[in-house]
GUBATOR-991867 format. One record per residue (C-alpha): x, y, z; residue number from 1. Coordinates in steps of 0.02 Angstrom, whole numbers, plus 50000, padded with zeros to 5 digits. Example, Ala and Ser with C-alpha at 12.3 -4.5 7.8 and 13.67 -1.06 7.14 Angstrom:
    px    py    pz  nr
 50615 49775 50390   1
 50684 49947 50357   2
***
This chain:
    px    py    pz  nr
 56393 56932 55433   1
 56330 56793 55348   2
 56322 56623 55403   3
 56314 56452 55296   4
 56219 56286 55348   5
 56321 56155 55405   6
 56335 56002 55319   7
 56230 55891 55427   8
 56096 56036 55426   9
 56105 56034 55248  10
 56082 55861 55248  11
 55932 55846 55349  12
 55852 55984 55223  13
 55873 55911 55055  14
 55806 55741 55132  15
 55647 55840 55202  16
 55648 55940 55012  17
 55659 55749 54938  18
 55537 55688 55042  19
 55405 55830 55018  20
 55439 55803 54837  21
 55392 55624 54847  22
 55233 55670 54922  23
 55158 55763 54783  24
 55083 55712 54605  25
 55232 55672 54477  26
 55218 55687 54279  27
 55280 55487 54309  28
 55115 55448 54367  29
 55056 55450 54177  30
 55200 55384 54085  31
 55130 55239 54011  32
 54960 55336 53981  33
 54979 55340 53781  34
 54993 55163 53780  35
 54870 55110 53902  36
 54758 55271 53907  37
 54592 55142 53817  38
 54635 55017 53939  39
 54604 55139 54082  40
 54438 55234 54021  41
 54397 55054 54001  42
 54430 55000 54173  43
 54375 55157 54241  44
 54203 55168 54173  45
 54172 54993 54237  46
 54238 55018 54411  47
 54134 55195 54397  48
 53962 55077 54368  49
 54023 54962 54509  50
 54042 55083 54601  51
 53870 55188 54612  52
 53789 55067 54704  53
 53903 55038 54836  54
 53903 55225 54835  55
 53726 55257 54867  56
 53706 55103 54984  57
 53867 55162 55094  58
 53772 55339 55113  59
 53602 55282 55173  60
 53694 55171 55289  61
 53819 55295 55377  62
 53642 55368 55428  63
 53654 55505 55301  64
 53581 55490 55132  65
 53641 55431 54949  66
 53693 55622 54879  67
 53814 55608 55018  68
 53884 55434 54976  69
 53891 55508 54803  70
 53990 55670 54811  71
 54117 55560 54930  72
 54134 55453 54793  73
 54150 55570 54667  74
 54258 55725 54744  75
 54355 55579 54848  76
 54378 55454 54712  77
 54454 55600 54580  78
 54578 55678 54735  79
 54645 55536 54801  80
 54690 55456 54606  81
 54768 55621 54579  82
 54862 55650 54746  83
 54882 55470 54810  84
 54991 55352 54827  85
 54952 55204 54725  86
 54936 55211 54519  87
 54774 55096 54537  88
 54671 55131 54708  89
 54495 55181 54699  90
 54429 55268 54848  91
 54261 55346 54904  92
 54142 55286 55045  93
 54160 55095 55129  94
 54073 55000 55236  95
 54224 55006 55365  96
 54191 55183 55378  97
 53984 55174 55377  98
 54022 55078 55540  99
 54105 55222 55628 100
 54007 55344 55556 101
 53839 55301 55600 102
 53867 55333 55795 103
 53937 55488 55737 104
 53772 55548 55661 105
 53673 55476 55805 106
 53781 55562 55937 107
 53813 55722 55853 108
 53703 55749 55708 109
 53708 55744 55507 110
 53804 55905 55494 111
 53943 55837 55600 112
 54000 55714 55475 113
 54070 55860 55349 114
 54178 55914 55519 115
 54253 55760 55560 116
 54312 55702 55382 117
 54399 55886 55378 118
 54485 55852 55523 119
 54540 55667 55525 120
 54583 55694 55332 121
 54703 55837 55421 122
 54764 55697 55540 123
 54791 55567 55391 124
 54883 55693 55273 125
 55010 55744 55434 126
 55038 55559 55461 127
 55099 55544 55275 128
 55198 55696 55302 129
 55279 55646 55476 130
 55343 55466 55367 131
 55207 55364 55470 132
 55160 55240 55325 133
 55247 55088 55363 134
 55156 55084 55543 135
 55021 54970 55460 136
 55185 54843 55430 137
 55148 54785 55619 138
 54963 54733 55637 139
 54965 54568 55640 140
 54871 54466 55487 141
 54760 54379 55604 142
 54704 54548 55681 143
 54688 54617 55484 144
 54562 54455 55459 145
 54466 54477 55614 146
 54444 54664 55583 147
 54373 54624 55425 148
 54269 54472 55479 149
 54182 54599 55605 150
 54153 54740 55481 151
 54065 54615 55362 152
 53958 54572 55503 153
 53927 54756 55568 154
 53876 54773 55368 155
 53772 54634 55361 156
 53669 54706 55529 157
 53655 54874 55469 158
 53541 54822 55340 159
 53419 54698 55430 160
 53320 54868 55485 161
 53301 54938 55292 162
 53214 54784 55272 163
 53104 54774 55443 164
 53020 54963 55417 165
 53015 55110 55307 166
 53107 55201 55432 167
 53278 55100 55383 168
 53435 55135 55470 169
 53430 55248 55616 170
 53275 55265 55616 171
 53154 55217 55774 172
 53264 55268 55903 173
 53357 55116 55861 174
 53542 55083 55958 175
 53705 55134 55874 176
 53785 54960 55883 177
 53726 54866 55752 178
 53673 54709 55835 179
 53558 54776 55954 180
 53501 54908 55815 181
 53464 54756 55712 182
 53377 54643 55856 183
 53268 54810 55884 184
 53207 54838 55718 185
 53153 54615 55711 186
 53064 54688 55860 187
 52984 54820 55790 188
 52940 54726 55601 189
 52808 54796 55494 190
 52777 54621 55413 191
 52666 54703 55277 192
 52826 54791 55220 193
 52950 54662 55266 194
 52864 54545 55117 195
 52896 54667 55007 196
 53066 54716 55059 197
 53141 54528 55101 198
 53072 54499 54898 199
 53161 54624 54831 200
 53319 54588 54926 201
 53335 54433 54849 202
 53302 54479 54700 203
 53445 54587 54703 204
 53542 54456 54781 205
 53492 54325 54667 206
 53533 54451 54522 207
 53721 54479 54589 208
 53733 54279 54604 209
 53682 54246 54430 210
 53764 54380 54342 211
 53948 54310 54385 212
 53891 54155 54303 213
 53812 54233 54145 214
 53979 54336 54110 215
 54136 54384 54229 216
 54106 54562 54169 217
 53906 54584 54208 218
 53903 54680 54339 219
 53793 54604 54460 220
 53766 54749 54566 221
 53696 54841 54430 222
 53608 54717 54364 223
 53517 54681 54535 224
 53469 54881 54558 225
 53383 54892 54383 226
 53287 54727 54410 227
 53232 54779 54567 228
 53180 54934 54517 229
 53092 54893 54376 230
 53004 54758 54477 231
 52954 54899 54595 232
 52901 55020 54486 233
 52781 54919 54367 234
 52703 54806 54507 235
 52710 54948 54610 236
 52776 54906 54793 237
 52760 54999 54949 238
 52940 55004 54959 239
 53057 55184 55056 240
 53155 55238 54879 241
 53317 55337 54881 242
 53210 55492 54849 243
 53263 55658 54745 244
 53448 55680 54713 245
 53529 55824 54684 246
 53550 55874 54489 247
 53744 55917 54504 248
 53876 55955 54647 249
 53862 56067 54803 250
 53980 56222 54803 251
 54128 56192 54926 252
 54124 56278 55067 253
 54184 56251 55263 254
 54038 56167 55380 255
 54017 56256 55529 256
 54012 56198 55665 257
 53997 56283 55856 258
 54180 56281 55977 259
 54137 56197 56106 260
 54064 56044 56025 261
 54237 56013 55954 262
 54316 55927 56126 263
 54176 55798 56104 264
 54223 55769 55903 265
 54404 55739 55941 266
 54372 55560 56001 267
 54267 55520 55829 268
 54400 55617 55722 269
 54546 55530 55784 270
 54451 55349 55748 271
 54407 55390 55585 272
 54567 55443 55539 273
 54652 55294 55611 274
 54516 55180 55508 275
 54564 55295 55350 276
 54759 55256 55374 277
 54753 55066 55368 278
 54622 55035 55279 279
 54691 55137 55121 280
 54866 55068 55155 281
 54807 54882 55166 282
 54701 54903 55030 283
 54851 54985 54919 284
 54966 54866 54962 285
 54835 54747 54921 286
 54836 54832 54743 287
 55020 54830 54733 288
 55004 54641 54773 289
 54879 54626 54620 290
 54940 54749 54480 291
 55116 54752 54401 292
 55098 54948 54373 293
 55248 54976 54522 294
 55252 54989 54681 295
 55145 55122 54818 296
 55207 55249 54906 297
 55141 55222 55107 298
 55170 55437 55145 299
 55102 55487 54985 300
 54949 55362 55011 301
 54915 55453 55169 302
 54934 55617 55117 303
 54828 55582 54963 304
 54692 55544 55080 305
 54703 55659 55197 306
 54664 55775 55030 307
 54511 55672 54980 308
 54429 55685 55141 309
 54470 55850 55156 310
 54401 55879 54973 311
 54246 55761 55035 312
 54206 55856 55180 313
 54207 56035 55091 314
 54076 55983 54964 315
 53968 55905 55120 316
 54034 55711 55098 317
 54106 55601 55208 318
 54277 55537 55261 319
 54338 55431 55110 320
 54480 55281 55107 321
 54539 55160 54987 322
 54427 55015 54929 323
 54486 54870 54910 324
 54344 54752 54808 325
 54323 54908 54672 326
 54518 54923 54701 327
 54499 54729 54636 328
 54393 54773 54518 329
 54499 54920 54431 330
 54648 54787 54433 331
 54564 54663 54351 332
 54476 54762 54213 333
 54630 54829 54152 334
 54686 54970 54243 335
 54860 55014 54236 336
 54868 55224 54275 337
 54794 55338 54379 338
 54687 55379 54232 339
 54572 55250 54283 340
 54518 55302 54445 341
 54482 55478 54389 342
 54365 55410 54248 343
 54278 55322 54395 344
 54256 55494 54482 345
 54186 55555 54308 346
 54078 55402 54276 347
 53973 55457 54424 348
 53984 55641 54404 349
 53889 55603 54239 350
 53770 55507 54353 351
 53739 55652 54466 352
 53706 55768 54316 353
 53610 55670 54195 354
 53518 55531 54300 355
 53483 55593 54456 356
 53286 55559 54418 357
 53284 55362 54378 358
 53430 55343 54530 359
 53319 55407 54667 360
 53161 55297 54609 361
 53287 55142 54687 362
 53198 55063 54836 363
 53343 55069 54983 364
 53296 54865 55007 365
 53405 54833 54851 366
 53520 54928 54931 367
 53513 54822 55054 368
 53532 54673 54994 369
 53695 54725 54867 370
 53775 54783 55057 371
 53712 54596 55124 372
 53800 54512 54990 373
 53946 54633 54987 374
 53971 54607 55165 375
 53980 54422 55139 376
 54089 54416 54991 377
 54221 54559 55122 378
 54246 54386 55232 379
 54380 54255 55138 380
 54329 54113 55206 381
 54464 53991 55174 382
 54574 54114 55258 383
 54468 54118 55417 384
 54479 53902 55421 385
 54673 53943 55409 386
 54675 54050 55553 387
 54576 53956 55638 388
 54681 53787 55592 389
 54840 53875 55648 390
 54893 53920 55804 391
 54814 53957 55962 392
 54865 54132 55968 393
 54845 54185 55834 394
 54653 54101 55822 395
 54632 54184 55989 396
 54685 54361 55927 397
 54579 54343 55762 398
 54407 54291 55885 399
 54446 54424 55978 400
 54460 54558 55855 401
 54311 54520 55785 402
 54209 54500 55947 403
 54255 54666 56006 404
 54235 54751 55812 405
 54059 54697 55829 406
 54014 54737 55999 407
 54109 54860 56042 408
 54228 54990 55926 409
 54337 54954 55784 410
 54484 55067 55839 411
 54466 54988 56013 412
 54468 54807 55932 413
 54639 54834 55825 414
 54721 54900 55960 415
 54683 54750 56088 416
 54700 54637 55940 417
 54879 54697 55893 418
 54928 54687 56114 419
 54848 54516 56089 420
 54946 54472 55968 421
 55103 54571 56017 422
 55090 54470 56215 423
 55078 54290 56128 424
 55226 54326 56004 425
 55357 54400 56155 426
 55283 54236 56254 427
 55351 54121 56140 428
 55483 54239 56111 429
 55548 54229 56268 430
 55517 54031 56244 431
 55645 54021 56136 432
 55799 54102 56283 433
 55889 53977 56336 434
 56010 53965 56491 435
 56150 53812 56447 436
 56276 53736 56578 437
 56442 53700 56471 438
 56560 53583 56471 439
 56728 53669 56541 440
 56812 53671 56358 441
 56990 53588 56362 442
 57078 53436 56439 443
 56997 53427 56616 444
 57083 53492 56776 445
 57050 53476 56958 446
 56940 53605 57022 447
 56825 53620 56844 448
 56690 53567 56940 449
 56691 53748 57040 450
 56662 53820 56866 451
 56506 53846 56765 452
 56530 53906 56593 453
 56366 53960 56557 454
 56279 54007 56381 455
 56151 54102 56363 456
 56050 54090 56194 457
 55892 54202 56109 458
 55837 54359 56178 459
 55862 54409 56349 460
 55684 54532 56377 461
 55602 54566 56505 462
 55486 54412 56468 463
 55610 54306 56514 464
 55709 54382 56651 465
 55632 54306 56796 466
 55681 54132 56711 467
 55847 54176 56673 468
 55880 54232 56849 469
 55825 54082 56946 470
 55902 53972 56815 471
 56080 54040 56826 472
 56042 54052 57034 473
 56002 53874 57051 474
 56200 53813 56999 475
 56275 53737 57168 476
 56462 53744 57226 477
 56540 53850 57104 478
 56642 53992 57152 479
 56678 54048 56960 480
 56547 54080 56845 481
 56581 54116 56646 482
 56437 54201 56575 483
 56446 54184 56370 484
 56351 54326 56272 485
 56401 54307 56110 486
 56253 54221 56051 487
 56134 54366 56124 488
 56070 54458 55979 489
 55934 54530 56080 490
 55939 54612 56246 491
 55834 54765 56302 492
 55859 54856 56462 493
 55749 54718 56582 494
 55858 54596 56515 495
 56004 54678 56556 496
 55950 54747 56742 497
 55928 54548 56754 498
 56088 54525 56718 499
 56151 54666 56830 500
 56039 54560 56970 501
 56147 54416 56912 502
 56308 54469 56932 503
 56284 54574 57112 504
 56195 54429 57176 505
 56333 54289 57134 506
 56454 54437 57181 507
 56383 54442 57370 508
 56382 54248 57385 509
 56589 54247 57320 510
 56554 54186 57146 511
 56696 54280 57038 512
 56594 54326 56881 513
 56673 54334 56700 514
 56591 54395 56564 515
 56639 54350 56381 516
 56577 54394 56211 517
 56476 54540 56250 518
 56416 54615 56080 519
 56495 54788 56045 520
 56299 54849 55993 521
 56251 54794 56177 522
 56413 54877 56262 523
 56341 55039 56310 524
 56185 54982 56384 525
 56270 54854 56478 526
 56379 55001 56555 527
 56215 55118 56581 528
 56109 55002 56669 529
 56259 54920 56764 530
 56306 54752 56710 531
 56475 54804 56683 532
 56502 54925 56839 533
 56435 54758 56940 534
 56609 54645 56882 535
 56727 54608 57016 536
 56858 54685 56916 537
 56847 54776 56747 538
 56964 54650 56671 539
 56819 54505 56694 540
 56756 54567 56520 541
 56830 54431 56389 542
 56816 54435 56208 543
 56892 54251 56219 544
 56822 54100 56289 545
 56997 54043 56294 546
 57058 54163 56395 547
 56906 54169 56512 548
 56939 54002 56572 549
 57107 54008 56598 550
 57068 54136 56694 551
 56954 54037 56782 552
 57069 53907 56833 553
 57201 54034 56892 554
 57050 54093 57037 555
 57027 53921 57055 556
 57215 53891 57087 557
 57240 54062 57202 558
 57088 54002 57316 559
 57177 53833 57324 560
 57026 53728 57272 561
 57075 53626 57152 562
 57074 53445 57216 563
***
């Protein structure tokens, strides 16, 4: 006996097939590549040399070293161009990411690292697959600006202790939040080496400033590293250097790690793959925003990578996202396929094979001052004077998402940014119900005055209930109340156990209640909670105002008080 699927069953399979299908890398991906394939090895290799030393800088900072910022950016950067997304992202290590990592290496060790971008990149690549990637849609843009704002900060304070001792970050039993880490290691200065270090920060800093000015396409980065290592070599100075790198790529292979340390990982996992999801969405919408190559997929973005951190963390790296200033970057040098981000993966590849040598004679103070400037250059400015011209709210949730990023836990401060956010828009949400007393429409007749046609506009939620109810309450001397709904576009189930409260209540003191204009949408859940069960009589519903009232008057009339 056979059996056959039935056509809803059916249905729900070929939109899982069509959605899996979407998910996965697509000969479209590449269709303009014969036109634009220069344009892309173009972009690519100068997004690859932008790239290297935010690469190196974003590994010594996570509390790691450079070969892992490296092989991130390499085995991440060429997965996620292949399996994302986005036809223009770049991804590999950020800063965002250095700032949850670090208390991730302090807490659990180096070898930890490989563990948790396995695992989140698991979490990030189910999220694309369960059709989460439109959740980003509802943080707030004030809560997106203050989340930045405190990451450029976190940044900025993870390098003051590169530049106060050798030791550099995490070093000296320093703390894992950044401000304290950084107020430590002022404490604990050698000034010998701060000289030299402070010098050659600016240097590099100076060099990024100067090389936007000399040409767009310098880039400054670069620019700043070489000088600065030059200077260091031929003066020499008693500068901590990146050190040896490895002369090619580890083999891949699963980091072990013992069972019952993984309870205490879950916490870190979970963050970082929450950190991976928006950032990479924001910053590929951000690309979408920028480059006319067609629009992102959210899913595929996320399953993407999920695969480069996966990828990342089998070859020893660390959790990867999207990047949004070397996404910039890739836009605006030309990019317009995939093609270009994988060049990027290659550019450094051929850095890790062929120039391992002069890269680990870079003193980790230049890195320091590229992150510095980077950090300050994350912040837009003249958006942060809009928020902060704008409302109170949403000045209030931007502050506070950036207070509690810094000193506290960027998952932590998205989350109370987006309730922050989410309480001051159903406040003035629930501003905007209004509770009318009508006119009795028609010529007048004795008795109107016992009536009270009353309209009800905006949501009814539960943010307003309490309002509504003493509102309606506080009419004197009617005995017939008509309660207009048809301008209700919102009601959830608060609102409507208000109205329920409404009803019974006026019900007990002898107030006939008619209802009219009740939405067909809202119909069910006025019968579930009990609005409609609470009517006097079931044929109180009207679907005419009409009607309604002349109903009215006829209770009026039977109770013999019209005067």
């Amino acid at each position: 006996m056979t059996t056959q699927a039935t056509p809803a069953g059916a249905s729900a399979l070929t939109r899982m097939w069509g959605h899996l299908r979407s998910l996965c890398p697509d000969p479209r991906d590449y269709a303009k590549l014969r036109t634009t394939w220069w344009a892309d090895v173009a972009a690519g290799v100068t997004v690859g040399i932008v790239a290297l030393p935010l690469a190196l800088g974003f590994g010594v900072s996570s509390g790691l070293s450079a070969s892992e910022g490296l092989i991130t950016a390499i085995v991440a950067g060429f997965l996620a161009a292949v399996f994302g997304g986005s036809n223009v992202q770049v991804s590999g290590p950020t800063g965002a990411m250095v700032v949850v990592l670090l208390p991730i290496v302090a807490s659990h060790g180096a070898g930890a690292v490989a563990v948790v971008a396995i695992l989140a990149g698991l979490l990030v690549a189910l999220a694309g697959l369960l059709k989460l990637g439109r959740t980003v849609g509802v943080i707030p843009w004030p809560v997106i600006e203050g989340f930045t704002l405190g990451i450029g900060v976190i940044i900025f304070l993870q390098q003051v202790p590169s530049v106060m001792s050798p030791g550099g970050v995490g070093g000296g039993g320093l703390s894992t939040n950044a401000l304290i880490a950084a107020l430590q290691s002022i404490a604990q200065a050698e000034w010998d080496y701060v000289v030299w270090a402070l010098g050659i920060t600016v240097v590099v800093v100076v060099s990024m400033l100067v090389a936007g000015r000399i040409h767009p396409s310098v880039p400054g980065s670069l620019l700043g590293i070489v000088v600065a290592t030059i200077l260091c070599v031929v003066l020499p100075a008693p500068l901590a250097v990146i050190g040896a790198l490895p002369s090619g790529l580890p083999a891949p292979s699963l980091p072990t790690v013992a069972v019952a340390d993984l309870p205490d990982l879950m916490g870190p996992v979970v963050a970082v793959a929450a950190l991976a999801a928006i950032e990479s969405l924001l910053s590929a919408r951000v690309a979408a925003s920028m480059a006319n190559t067609g629009p992102y997929s959210p899913d595929r973005e996320l399953v993407g990578q999920g695969i480069a951190s996966m990828g990342s963390g089998l070859f020893g790296g660390m959790p990867a996202t999207g990047a949004i200033a070397r996404t910039a970057v890739n836009v605006r040098a030309g990019a317009r396929t995939r093609l270009a981000s994988v060049v990027h993966a290659v550019v450094l590849l051929c850095v890790v094979l062929f120039a391992a040598g002069p890269v680990g004679m870079i003193p980790l103070a230049a890195l320091a001052g590229i992150l510095m400037l980077t950090a300050w250059r994350m912040v837009n400015w003249a958006t942060v004077r809009s928020i902060m011209r704008s409302t109170r709210a949403d000045a209030a949730a931007f502050l506070l998402t950036a207070i509690v990023t810094v000193a506290f836990d960027l998952i932590v401060a998205v989350i109370i940014g987006v309730v922050v956010a989410g309480f001051f828009a159903i406040r003035n949400l629930a501003r905007e119900t209004r509770v009318t007393r009508e006119a009795v429409p028609g010529e007048p007749e004795p008795g109107d005055e016992r009536i009270a046609v009353v309209r009800f506009d905006g949501p009814l939620i539960f943010a307003s209930g309490d309002r509504v109810f003493d509102e309606v309450m506080a009419f004197d001397g009617i005995r017939v109340v008509v309660l207009r709904m048809s301008s209700v576009e919102v009601i959830d189930a608060t609102g409507a156990h208000v109205l329920e409260d409404i009803v019974t209540s006026l019900e007990r003191r002898g107030v006939t209640v008619l209802i009219k204009g009740v939405q067909a949408r809202h119909e069910e859940l006025f019968r579930t909670v009990g609005v409609l069960p609470a009517l006097r009589h079931v044929r109180h519903l009207f679907d005419d105002l009409d009607e309604a009232v002349e109903h009215a008057r006829s209770h009026i009339e039977r109770e013999g008080l019209r005067t």
